[in-house]
PDB file as gemmi writes it, atoms N, CA and C in Angstrom:
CRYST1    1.000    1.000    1.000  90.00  90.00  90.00 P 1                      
ATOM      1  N   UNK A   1     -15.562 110.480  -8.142  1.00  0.00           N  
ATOM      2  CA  UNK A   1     -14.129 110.404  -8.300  1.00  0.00           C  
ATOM      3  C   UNK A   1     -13.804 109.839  -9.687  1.00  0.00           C  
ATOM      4  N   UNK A   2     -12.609 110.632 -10.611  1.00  0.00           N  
ATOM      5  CA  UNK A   2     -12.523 110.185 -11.488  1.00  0.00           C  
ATOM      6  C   UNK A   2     -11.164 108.862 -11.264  1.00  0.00           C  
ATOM      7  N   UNK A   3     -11.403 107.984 -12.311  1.00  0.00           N  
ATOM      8  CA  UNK A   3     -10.534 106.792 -12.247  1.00  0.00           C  
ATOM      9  C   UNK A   3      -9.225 107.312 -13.378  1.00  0.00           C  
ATOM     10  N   UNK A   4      -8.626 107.167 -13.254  1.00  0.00           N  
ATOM     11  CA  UNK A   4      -7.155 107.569 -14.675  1.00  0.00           C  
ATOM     12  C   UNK A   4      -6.772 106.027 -14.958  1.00  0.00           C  
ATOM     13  N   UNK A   5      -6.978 105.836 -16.489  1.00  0.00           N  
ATOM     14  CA  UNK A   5      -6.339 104.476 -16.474  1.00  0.00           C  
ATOM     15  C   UNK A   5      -4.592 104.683 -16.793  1.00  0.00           C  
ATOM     16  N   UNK A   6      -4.204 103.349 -16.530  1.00  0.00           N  
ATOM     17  CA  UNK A   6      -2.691 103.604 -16.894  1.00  0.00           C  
ATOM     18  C   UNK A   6      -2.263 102.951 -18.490  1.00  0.00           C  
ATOM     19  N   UNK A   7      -1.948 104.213 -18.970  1.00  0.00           N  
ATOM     20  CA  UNK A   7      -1.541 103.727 -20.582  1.00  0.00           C  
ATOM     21  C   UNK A   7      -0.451 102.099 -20.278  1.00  0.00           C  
ATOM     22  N   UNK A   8      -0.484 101.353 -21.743  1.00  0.00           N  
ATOM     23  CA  UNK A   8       0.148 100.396 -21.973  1.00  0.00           C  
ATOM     24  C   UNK A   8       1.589 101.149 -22.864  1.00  0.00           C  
ATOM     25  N   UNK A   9       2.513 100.764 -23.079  1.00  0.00           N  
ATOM     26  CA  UNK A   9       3.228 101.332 -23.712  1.00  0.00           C  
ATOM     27  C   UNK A   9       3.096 101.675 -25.323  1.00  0.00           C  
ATOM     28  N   UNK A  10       1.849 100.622 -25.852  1.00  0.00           N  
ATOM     29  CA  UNK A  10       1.583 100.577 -26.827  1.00  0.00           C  
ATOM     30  C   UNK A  10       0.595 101.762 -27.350  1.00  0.00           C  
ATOM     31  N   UNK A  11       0.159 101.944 -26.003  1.00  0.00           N  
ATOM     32  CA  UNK A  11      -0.834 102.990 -25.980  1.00  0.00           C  
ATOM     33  C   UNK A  11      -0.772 104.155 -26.077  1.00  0.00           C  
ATOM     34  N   UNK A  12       0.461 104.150 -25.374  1.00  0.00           N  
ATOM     35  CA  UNK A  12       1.501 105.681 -25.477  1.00  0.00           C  
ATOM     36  C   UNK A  12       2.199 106.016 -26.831  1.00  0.00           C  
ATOM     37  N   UNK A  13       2.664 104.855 -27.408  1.00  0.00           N  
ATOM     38  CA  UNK A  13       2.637 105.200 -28.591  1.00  0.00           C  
ATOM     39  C   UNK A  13       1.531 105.520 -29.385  1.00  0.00           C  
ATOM     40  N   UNK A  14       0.511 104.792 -29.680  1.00  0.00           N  
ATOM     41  CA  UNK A  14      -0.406 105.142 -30.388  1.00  0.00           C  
ATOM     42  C   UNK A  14      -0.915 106.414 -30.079  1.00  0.00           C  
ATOM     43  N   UNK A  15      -1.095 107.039 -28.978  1.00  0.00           N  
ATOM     44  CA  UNK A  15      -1.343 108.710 -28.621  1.00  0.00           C  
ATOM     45  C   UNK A  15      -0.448 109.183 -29.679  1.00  0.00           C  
ATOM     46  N   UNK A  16       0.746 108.574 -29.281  1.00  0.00           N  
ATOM     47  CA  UNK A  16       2.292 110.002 -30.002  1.00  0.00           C  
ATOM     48  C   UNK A  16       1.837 109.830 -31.437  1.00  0.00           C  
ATOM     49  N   UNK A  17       1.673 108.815 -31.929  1.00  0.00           N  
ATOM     50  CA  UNK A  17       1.019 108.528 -33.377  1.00  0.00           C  
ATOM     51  C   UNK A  17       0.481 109.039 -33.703  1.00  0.00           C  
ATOM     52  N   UNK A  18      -0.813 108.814 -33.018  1.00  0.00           N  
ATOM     53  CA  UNK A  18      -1.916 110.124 -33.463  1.00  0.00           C  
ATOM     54  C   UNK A  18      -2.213 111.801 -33.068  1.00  0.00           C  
ATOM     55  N   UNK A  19      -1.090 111.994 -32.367  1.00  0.00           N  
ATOM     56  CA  UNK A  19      -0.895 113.789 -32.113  1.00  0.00           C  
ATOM     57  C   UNK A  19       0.077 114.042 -33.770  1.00  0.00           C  
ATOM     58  N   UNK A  20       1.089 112.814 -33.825  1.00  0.00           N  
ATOM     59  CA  UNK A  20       1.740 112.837 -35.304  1.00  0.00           C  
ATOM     60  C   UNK A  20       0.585 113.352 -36.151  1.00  0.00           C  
ATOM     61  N   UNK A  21       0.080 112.569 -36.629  1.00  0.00           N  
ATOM     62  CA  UNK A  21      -1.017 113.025 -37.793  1.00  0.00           C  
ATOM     63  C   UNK A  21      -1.979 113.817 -37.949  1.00  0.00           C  
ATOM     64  N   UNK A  22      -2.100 114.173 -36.460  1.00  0.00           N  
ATOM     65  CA  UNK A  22      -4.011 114.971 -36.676  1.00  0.00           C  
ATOM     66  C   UNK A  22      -2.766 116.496 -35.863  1.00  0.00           C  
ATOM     67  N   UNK A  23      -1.514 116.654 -35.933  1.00  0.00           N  
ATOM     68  CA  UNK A  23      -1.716 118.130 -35.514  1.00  0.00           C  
ATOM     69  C   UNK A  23      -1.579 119.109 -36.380  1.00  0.00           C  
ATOM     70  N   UNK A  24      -1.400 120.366 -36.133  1.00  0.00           N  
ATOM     71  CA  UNK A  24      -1.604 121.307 -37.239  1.00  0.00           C  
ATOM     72  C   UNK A  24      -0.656 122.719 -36.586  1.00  0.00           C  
ATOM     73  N   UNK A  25      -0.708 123.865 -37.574  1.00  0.00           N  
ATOM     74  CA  UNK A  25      -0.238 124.762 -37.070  1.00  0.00           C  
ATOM     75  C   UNK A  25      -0.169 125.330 -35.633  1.00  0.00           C  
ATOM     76  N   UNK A  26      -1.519 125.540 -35.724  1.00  0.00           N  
ATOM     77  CA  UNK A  26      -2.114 126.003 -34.623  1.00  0.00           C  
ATOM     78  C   UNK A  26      -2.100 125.148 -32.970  1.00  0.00           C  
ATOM     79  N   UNK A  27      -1.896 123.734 -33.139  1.00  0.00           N  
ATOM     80  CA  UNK A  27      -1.729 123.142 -31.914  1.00  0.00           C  
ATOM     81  C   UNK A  27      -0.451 122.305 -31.615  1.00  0.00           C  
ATOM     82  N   UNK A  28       0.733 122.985 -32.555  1.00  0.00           N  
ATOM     83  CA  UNK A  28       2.258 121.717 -32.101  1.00  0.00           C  
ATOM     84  C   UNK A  28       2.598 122.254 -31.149  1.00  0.00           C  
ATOM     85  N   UNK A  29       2.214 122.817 -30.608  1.00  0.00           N  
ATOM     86  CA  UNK A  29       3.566 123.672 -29.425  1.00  0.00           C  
ATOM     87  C   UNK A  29       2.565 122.089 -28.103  1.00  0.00           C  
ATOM     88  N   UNK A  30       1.543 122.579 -27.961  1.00  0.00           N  
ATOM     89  CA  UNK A  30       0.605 121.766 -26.942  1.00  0.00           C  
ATOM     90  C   UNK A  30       0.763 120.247 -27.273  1.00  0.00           C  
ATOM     91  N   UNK A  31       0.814 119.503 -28.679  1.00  0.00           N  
ATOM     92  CA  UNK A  31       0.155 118.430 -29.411  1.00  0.00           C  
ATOM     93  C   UNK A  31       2.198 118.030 -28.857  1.00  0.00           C  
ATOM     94  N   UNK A  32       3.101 118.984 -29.139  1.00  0.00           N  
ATOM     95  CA  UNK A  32       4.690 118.315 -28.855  1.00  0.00           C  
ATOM     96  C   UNK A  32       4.852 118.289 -27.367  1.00  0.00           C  
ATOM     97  N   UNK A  33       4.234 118.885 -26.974  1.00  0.00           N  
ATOM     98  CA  UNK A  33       4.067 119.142 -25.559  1.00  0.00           C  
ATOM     99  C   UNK A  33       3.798 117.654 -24.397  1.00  0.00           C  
ATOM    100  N   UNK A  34       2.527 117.310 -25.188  1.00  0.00           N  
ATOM    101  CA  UNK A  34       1.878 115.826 -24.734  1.00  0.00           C  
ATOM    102  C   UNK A  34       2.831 114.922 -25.099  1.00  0.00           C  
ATOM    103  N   UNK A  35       3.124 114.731 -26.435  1.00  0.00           N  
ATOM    104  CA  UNK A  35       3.926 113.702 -26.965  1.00  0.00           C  
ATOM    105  C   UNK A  35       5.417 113.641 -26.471  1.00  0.00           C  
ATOM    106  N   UNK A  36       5.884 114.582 -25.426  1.00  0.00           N  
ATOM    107  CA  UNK A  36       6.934 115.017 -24.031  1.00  0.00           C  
ATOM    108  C   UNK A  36       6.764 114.542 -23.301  1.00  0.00           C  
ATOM    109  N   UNK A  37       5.609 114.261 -22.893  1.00  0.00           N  
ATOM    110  CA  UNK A  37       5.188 113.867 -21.571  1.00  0.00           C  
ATOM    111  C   UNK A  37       5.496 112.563 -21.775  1.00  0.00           C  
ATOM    112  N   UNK A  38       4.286 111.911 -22.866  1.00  0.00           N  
ATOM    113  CA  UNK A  38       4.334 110.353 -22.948  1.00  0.00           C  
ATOM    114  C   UNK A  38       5.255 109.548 -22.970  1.00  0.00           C  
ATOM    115  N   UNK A  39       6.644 110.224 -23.560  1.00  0.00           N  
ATOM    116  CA  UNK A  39       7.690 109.547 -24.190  1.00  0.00           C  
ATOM    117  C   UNK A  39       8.500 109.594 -23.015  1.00  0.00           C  
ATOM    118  N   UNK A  40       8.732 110.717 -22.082  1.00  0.00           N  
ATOM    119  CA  UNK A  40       9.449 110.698 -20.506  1.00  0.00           C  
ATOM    120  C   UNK A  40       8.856 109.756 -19.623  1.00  0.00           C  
ATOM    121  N   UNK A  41       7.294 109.399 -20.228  1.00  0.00           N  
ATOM    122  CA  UNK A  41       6.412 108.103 -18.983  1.00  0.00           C  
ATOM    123  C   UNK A  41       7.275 106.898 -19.760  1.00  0.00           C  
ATOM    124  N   UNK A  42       7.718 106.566 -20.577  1.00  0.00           N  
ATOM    125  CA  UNK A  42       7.859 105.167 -20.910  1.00  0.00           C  
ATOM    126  C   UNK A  42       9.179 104.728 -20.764  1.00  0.00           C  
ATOM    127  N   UNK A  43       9.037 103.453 -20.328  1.00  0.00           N  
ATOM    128  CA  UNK A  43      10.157 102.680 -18.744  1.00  0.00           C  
ATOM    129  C   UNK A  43      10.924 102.679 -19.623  1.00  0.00           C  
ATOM    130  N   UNK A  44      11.434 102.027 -20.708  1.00  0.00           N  
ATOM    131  CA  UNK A  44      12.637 101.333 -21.070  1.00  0.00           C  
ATOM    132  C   UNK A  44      12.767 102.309 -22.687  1.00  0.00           C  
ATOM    133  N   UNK A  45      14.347 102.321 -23.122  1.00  0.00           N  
ATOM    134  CA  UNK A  45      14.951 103.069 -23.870  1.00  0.00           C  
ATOM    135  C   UNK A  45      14.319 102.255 -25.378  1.00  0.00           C  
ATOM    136  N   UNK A  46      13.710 101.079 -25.086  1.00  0.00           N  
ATOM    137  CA  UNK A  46      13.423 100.728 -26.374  1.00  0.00           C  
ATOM    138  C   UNK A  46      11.953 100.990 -26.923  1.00  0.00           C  
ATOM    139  N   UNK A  47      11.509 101.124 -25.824  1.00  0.00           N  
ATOM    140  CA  UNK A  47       9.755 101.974 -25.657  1.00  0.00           C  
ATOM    141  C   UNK A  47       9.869 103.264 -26.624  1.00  0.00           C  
ATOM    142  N   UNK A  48      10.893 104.102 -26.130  1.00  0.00           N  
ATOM    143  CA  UNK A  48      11.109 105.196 -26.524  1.00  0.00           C  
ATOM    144  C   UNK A  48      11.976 105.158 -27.748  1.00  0.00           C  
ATOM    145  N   UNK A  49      12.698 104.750 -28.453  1.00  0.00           N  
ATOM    146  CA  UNK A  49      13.275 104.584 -29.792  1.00  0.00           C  
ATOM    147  C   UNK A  49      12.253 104.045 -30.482  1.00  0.00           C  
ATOM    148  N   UNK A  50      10.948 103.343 -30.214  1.00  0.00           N  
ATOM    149  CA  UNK A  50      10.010 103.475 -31.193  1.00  0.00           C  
ATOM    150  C   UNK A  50       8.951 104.609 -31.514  1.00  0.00           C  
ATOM    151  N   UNK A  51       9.668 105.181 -31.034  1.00  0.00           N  
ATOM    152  CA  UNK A  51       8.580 106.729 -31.001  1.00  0.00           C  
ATOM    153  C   UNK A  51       9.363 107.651 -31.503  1.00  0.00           C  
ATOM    154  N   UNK A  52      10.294 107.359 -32.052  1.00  0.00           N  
ATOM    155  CA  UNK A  52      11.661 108.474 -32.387  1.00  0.00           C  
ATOM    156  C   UNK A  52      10.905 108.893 -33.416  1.00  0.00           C  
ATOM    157  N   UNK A  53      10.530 108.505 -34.519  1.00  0.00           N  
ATOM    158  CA  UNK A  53       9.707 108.896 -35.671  1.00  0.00           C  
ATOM    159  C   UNK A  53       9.011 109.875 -35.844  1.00  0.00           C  
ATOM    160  N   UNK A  54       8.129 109.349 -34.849  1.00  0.00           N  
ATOM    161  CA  UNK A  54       7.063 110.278 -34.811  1.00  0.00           C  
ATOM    162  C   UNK A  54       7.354 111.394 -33.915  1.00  0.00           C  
ATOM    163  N   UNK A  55       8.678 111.671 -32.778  1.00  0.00           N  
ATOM    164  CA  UNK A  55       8.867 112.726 -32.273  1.00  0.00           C  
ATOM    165  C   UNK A  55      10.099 113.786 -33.196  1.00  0.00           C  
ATOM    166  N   UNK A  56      10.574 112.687 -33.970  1.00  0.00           N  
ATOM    167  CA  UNK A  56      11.229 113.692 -34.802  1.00  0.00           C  
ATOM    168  C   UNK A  56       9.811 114.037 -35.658  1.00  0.00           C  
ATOM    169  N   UNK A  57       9.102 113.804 -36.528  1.00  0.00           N  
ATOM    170  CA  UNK A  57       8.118 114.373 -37.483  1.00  0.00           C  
ATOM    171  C   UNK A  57       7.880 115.401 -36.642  1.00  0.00           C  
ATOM    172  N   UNK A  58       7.392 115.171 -35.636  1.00  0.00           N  
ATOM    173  CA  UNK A  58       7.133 116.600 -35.054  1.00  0.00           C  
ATOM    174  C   UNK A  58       7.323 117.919 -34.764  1.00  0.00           C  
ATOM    175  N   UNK A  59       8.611 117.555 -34.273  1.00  0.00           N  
ATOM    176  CA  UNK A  59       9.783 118.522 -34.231  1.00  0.00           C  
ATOM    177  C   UNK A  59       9.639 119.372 -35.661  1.00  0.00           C  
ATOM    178  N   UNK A  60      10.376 118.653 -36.104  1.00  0.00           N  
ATOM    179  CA  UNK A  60      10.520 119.867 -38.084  1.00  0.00           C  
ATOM    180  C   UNK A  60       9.322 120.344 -37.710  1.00  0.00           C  
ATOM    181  N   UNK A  61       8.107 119.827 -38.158  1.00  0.00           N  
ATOM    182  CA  UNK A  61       7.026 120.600 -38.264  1.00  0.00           C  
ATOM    183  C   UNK A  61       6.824 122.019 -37.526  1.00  0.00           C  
ATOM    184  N   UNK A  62       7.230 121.359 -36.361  1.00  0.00           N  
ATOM    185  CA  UNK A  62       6.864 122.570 -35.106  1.00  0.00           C  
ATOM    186  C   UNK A  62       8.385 123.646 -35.947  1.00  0.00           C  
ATOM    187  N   UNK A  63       9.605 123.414 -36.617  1.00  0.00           N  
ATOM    188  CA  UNK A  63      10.477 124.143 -36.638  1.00  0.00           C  
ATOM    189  C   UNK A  63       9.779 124.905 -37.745  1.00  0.00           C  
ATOM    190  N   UNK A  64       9.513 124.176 -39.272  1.00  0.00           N  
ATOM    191  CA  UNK A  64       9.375 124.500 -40.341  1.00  0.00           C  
ATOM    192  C   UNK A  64       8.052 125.325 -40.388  1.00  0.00           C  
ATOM    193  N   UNK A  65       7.026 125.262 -39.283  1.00  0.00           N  
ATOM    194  CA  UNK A  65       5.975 126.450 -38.996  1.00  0.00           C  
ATOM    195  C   UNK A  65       6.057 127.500 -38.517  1.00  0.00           C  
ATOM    196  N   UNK A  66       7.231 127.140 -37.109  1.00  0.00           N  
ATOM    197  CA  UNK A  66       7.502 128.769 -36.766  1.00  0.00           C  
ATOM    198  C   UNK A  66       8.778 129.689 -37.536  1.00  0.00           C  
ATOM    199  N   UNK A  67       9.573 128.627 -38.806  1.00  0.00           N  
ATOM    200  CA  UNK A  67      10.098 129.405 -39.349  1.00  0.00           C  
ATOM    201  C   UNK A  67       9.427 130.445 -40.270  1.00  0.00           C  
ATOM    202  N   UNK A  68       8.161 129.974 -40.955  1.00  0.00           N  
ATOM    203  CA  UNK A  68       7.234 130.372 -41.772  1.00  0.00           C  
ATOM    204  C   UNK A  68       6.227 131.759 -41.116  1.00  0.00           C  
ATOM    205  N   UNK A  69       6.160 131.683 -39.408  1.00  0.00           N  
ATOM    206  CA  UNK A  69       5.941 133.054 -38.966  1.00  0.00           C  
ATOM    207  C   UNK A  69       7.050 134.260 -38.534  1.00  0.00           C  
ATOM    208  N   UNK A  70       8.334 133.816 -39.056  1.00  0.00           N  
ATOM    209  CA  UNK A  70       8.974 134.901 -38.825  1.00  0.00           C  
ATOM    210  C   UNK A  70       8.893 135.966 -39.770  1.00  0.00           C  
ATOM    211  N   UNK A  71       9.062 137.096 -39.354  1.00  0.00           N  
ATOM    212  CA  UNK A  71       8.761 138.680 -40.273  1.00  0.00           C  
ATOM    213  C   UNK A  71       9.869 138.679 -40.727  1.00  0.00           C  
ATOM    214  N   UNK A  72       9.817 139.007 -41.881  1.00  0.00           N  
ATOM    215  CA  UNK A  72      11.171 139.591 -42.587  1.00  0.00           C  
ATOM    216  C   UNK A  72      11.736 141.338 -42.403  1.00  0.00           C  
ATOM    217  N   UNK A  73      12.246 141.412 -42.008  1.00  0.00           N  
ATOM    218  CA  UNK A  73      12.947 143.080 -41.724  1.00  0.00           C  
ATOM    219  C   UNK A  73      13.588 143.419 -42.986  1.00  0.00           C  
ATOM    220  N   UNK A  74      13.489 144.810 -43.382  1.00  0.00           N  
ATOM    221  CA  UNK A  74      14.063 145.043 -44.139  1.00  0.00           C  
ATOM    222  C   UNK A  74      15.151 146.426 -43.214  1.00  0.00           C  
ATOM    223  N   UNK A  75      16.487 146.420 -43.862  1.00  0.00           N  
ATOM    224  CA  UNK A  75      17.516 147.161 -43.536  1.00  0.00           C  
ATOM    225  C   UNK A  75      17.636 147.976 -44.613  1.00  0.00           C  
ATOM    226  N   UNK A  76      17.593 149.298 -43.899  1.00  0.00           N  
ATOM    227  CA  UNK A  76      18.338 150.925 -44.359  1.00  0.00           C  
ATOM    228  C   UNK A  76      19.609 151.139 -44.466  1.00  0.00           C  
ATOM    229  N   UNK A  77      20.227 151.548 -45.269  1.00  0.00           N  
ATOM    230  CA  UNK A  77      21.662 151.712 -45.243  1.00  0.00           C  
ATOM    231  C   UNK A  77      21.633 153.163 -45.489  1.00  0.00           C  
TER     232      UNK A  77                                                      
END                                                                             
């Protein structure tokens, strides 16, 4: 049987921290995904305003990458 420990709040941040820095193109959708989860586990509104940072960094990223895969169309007149 596996045991699950229970994050500290500090801990939860430090996850969101480090999905902040180590993610990349290829894994924000999953890496914003987690850092969703963690930030909905933590009790009090001030838990979570210290993580604003790093869930906004995220965000752009995740925006400013999938703006960078959109195709450009070109129009016929």
């Amino acid at each position: 049987m596996v045991t699950l420990a229970m994050l500290t709040p500090d801990d939860k941040l430090a996850e969101i921290r480090r999905l902040y820095f180590t993610t990349t193109r290829q894994t924000i959708q999953e890496d914003l995904t987690k850092a969703l989860d963690l930030l909905k586990s933590m009790a009090t509104e001030d838990e979570r305003e210290r993580a604003t940072v790093y869930m906004d960094g995220l965000a752009q990223m995740r925006s400013d990458w999938n703006r960078g895969k959109k195709k450009v169309t070109s129009r016929k007149s």
